[in-house]
VMD Tcl script that draws the C-alpha trace (Angstrom):
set ca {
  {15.34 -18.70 -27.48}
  {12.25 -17.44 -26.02}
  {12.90 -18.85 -22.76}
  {16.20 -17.71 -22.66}
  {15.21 -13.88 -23.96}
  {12.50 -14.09 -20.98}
  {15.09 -14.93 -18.03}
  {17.46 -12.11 -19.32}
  {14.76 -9.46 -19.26}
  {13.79 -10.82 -15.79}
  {17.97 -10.80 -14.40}
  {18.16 -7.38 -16.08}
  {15.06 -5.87 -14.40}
  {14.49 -7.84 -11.40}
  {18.04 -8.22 -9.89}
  {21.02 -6.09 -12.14}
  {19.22 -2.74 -12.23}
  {17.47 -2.88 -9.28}
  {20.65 -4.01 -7.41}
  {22.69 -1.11 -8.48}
  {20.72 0.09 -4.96}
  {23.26 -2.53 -3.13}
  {26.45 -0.91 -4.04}
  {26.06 2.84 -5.23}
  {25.10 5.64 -2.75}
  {21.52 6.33 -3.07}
  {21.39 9.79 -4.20}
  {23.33 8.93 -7.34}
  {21.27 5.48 -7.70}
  {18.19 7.27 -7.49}
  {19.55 10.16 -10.07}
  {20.61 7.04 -12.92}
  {16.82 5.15 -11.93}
  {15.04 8.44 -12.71}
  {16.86 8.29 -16.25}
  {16.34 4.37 -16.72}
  {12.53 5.25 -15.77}
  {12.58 6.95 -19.17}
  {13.45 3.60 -21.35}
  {10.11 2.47 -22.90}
  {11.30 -1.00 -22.85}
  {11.53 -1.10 -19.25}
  {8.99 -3.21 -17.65}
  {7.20 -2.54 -20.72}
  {4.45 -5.20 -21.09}
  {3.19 -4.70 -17.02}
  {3.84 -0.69 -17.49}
  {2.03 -0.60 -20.73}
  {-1.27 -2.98 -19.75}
  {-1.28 -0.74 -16.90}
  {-1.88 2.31 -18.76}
  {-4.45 0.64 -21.01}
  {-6.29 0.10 -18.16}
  {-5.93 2.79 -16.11}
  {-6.97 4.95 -19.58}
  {-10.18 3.14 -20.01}
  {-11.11 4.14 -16.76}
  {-10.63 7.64 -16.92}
  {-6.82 7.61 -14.50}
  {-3.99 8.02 -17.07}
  {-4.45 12.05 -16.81}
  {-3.64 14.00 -19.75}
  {0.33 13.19 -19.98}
  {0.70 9.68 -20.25}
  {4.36 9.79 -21.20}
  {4.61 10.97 -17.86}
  {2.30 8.87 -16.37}
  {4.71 5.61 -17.49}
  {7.81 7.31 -16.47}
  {6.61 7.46 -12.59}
  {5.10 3.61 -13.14}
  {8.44 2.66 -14.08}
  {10.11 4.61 -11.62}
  {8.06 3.13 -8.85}
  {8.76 -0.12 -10.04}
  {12.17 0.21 -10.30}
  {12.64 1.09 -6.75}
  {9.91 -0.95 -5.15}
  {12.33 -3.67 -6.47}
  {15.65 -1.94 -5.48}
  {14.31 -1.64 -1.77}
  {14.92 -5.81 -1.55}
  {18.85 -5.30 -1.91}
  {18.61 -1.96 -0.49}
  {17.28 -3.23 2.70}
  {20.04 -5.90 2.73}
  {22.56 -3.38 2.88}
  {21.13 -0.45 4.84}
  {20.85 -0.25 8.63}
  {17.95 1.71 10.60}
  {19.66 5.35 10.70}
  {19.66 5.04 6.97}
  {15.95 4.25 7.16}
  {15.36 7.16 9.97}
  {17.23 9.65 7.64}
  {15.58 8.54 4.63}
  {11.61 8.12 5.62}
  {9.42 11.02 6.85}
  {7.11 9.21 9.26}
  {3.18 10.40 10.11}
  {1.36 9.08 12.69}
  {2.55 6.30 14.89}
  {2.26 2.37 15.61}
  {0.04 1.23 18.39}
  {1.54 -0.26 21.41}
  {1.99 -4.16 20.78}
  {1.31 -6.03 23.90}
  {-1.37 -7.08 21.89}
  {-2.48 -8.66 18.90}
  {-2.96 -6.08 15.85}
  {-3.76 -6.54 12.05}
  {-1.37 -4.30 9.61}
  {-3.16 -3.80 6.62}
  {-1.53 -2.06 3.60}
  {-1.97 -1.95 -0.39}
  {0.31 -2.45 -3.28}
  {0.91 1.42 -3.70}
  {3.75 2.48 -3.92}
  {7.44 0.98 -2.17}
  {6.28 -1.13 0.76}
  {9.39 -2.33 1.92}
  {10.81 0.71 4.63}
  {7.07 0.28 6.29}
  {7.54 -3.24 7.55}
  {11.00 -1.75 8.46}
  {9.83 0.69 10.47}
  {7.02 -1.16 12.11}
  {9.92 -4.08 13.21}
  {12.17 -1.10 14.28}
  {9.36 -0.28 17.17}
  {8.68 -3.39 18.41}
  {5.93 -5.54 15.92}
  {6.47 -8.56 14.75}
  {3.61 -9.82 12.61}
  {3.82 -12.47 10.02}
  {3.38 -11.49 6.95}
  {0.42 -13.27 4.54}
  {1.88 -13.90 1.45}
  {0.64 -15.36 -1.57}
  {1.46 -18.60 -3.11}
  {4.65 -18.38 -5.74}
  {3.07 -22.46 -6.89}
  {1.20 -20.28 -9.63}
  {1.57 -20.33 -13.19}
  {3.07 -17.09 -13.32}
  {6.26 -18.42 -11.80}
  {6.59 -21.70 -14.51}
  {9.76 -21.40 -16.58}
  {10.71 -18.43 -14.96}
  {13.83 -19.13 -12.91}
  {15.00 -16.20 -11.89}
  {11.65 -14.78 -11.19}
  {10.62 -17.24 -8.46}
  {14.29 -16.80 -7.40}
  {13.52 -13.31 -6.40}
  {9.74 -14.14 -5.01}
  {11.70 -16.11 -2.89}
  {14.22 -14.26 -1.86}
  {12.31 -11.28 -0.88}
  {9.27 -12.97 0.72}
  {12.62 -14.51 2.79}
  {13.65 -10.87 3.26}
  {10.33 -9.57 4.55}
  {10.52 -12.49 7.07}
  {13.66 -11.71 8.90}
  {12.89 -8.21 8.57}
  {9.79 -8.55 10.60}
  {11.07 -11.38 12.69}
  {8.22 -13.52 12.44}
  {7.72 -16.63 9.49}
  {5.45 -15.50 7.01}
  {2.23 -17.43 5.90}
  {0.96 -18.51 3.18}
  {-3.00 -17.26 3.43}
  {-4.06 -19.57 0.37}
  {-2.74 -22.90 1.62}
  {-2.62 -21.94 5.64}
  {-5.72 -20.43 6.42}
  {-5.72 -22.05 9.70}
  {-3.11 -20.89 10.71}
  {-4.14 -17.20 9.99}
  {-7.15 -18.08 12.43}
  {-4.86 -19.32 14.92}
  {-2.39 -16.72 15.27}
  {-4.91 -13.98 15.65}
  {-6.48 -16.28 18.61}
  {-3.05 -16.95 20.38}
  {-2.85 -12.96 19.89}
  {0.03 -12.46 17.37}
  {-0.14 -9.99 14.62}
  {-0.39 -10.11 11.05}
  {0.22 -7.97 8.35}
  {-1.96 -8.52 4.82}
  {-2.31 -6.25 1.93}
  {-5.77 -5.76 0.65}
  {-5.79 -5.02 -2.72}
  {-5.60 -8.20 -4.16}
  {-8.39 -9.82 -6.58}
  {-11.67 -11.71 -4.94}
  {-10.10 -14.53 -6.85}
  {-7.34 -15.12 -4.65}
  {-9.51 -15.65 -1.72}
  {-12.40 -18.01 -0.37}
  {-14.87 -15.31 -0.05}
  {-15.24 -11.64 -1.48}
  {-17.55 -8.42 -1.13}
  {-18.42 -5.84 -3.11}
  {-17.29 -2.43 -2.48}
  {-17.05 1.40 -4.03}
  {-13.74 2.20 -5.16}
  {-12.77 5.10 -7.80}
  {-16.24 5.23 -8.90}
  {-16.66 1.86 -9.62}
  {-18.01 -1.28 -8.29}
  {-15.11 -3.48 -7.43}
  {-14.82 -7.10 -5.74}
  {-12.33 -7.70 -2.49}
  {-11.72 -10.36 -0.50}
  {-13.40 -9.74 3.04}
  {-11.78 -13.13 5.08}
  {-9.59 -11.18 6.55}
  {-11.61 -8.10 7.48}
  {-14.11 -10.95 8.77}
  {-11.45 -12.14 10.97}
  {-10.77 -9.00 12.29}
  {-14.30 -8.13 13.77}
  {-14.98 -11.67 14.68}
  {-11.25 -11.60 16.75}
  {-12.09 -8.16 17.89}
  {-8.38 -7.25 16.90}
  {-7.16 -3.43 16.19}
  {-6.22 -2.26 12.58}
  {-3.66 -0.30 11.32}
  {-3.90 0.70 7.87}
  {-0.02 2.24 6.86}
  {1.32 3.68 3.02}
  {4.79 3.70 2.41}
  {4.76 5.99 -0.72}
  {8.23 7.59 -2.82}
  {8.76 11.04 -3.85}
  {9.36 10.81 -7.27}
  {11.59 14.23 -7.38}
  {14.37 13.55 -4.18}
  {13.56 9.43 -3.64}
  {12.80 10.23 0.28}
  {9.96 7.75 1.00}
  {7.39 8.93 3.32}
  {5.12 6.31 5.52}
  {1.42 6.67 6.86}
  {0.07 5.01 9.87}
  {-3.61 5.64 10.53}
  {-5.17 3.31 13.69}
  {-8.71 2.41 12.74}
  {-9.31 0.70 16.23}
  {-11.44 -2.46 16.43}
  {-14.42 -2.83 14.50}
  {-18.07 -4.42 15.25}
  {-18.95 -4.66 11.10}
  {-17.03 -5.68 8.39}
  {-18.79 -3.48 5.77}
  {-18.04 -0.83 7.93}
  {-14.33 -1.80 8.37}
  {-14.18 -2.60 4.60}
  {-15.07 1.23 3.83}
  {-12.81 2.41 5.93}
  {-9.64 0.52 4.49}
  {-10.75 1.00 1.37}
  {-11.20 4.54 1.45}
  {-7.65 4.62 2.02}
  {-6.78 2.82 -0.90}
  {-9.31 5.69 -2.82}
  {-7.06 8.51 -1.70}
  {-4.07 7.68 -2.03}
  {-4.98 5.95 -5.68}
  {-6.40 9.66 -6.37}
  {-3.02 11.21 -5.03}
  {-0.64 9.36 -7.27}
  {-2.74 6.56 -9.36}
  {0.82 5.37 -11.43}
  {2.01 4.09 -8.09}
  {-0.83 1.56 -7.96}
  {1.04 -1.59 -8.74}
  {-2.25 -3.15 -9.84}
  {-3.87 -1.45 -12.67}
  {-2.37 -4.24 -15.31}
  {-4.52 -6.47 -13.67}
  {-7.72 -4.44 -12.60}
  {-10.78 -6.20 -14.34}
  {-9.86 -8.65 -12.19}
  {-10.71 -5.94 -9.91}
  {-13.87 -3.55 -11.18}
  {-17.26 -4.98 -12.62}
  {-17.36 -4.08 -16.50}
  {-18.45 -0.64 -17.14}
}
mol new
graphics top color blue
foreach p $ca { graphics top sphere $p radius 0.5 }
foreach p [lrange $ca 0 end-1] q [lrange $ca 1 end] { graphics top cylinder $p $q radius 0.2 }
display resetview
């Protein structure tokens, strides 16, 4: 019964809510996900372990009600951009996303790097829509989170499948394929990795200031990118909780001689927009895997 109460929850919030985004005009999806975002039992056990840590270091502000409603929220619709981009074509996206900044020409080889902030999905969108086609580093779904979850690794799938024709370029898997990370950036394609994941899920890690506090990141890919001499990108794709216009943020950081210096830089990026809307940080269930123990 267990097993079976676990795959609802998953249909219910990974795929039926979520994929009211595939059949209802947005404006009036958006409208009924603002009033799901208020259901405590939505998401609960992420959105709730989130708080706990975010509270103990000093980001759940002063109205956490509030705080969970826009962690839910952005949940909700980071997931409802996978069936939403299946049904939407480019003027929907051009109508839809307020754009700063702009991509790099791409005769070359370039590194995208972005966090888990926010709704990612209408950023490698955009940066397909002009011309890049980098393959996405994704992580392995062989991990224990995905055992006797069906559905679950159904939708990993699905939308690391998604991200792959949407950018036009096969995706790879950085744990198992590192070589093939080293040789794309040699035979000048790009890639695109997001940054904020644990020193755990890589080979080698640094330390770094972020929020305050002394946190460990891996710095592979960051070594890559000085040793390559290839151009970064660092881009947000971030929702506004009041309309549900998303708004994306390219910022060129050029190529890079040092990889602490590089590894400021990115991360400082991560600082500010953590400190502009810290609910939207899709990580903070799992950040002592993140910051040293205060």
């Amino acid at each position: 019964m267990k097993r079976l109460r676990i795959e609802l929850l998953d249909l219910l919030e990974l795929v039926l809510l979520p994929g009211l985004a595939a059949v209802l005009p947005w404006q009036w999806c958006f409208s009924i996900f603002r009033r799901l975002a208020r259901l405590r039992w939505l998401y609960r056990e992420p959105c709730e372990a989130a708080l706990v840590q975010a509270r103990s270091r000093g980001w759940a502000g002063a109205d956490e009600t509030h705080w969970l409603w826009v962690r839910r929220l952005v949940t909700l619709v980071d997931h409802a951009d996978h069936y939403l981009g299946l049904r939407r074509s480019d003027a929907w996206m051009n109508k839809h996303l307020q754009v700063q900044g702009s991509w790099p020409a791409h005769e070359s080889g370039i590194l995208l790097l972005t966090f888990h902030w926010g709704a990612g999905y209408w950023g490698l969108r955009h940066a397909a829509a002009h011309g890049l086609q980098p393959h996405a580093l994704v992580a392995t779904l062989e991990s224990l989170a995905y055992q006797g979850r069906t559905v679950m690794s159904w939708y990993a799938r699905s939308r690391n499948a998604h991200v792959a024709r949407t950018l036009g370029s096969p995706n790879i898997d950085v744990v198992q394929h590192l070589k093939q990370v080293i040789r794309a950036l040699r035979n000048n394609h790009s890639l695109l990795g997001v940054m904020d994941v644990p020193a755990d899920q890589g080979q080698a890690s640094m330390q770094i200031d972020l929020l305050g506090m002394r946190a460990s990141v891996p710095r592979g890919l960051l070594r890559l990118a000085v040793d390559q001499q290839v151009p970064v990108v660092v881009y947000i794709t971030g929702l506004d909780t009041a309309s549900g216009r998303r708004f994306l943020r390219i910022k060129p950081l050029g190529v890079h001689t040092a990889v602490e210096g590089l590894a400021s830089l990115v991360f400082d990026e991560l600082e500010n927009i953590i400190a502009e809307d810290a609910p939207a940080w899709h990580f903070w269930s799992i950040a002592d895997r993140f910051f040293r123990q205060q």
